[in-house]
C-alpha positions as CSV (number, residue, x, y, z in Angstrom):
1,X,-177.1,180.8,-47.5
2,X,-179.6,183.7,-48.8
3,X,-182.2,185.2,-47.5
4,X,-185.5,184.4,-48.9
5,X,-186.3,187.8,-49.6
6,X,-182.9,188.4,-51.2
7,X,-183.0,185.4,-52.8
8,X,-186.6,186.3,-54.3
9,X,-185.6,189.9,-55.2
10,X,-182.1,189.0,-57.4
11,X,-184.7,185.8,-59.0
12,X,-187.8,188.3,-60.0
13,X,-185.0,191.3,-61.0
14,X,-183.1,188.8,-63.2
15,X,-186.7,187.1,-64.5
16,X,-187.6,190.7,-65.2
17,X,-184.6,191.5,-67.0
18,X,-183.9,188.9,-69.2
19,X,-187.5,188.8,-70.1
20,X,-187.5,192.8,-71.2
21,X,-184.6,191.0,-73.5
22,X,-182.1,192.5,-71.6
23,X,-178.4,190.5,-72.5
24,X,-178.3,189.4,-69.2
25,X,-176.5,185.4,-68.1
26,X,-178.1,183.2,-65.4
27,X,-175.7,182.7,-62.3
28,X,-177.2,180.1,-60.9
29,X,-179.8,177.1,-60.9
30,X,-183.0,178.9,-60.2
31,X,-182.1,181.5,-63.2
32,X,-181.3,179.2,-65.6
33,X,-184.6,177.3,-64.7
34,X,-186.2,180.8,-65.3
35,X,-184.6,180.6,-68.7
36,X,-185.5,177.9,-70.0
37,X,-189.4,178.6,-68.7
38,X,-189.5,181.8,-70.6
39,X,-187.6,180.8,-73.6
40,X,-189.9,177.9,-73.9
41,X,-193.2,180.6,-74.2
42,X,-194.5,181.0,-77.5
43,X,-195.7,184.6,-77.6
44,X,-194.8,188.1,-76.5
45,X,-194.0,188.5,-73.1
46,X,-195.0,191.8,-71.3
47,X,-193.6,193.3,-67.9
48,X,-195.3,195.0,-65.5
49,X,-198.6,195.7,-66.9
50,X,-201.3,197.4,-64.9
51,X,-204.4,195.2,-64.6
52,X,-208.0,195.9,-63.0
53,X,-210.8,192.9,-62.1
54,X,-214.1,193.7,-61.3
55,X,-215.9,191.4,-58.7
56,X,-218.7,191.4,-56.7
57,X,-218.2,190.6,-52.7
58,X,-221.1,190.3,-50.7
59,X,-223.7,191.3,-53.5
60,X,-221.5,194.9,-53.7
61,X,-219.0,195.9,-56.8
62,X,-215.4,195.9,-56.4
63,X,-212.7,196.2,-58.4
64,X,-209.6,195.2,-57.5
65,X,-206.3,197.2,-59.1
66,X,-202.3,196.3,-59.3
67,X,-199.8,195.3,-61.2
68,X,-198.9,192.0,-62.4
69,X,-195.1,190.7,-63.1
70,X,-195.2,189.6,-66.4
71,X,-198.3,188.5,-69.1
72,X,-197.8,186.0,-71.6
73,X,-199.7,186.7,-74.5
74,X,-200.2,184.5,-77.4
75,X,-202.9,184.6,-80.6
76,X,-205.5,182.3,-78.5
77,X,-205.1,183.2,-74.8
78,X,-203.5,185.8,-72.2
79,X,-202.0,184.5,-69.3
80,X,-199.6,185.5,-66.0
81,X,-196.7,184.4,-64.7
């Protein structure tokens, strides 16, 4: 059996991949699923984009800064996966 964090990595690296359209094949059930989820998106997919959200906590200004997997963006919305 994998390990989780294995398991996780090889998912997200292959996700990553094959939405960069990279000519990559699914080798096994949970990539295929990833597939079929991304191929089903209307929209351009972006990898990796840096992304900032201001916030107040406890009446004080934050902002809070990283970087997130992939952003599905369409004519009418943005959204994360």
């Amino acid at each position: 059996m994998t390990d989780g964090i294995e398991f996780g990595s090889r998912l997200h690296e292959f996700a990553e991949q094959y939405a960069s359209g990279e000519d990559v094949d699914p080798q096994d059930d949970e990539q295929r699923r990833v597939r079929l989820l991304l191929d089903s998106m209307d929209g351009e997919l972006r990898i990796e984009e840096n992304a900032y959200l201001p916030l107040e906590v406890d009446g004080k200004q934050v902002t809070i800064q990283g970087i997130v997997d992939l952003v599905h963006v369409t004519n009418d919305t943005i959204g994360t996966v």
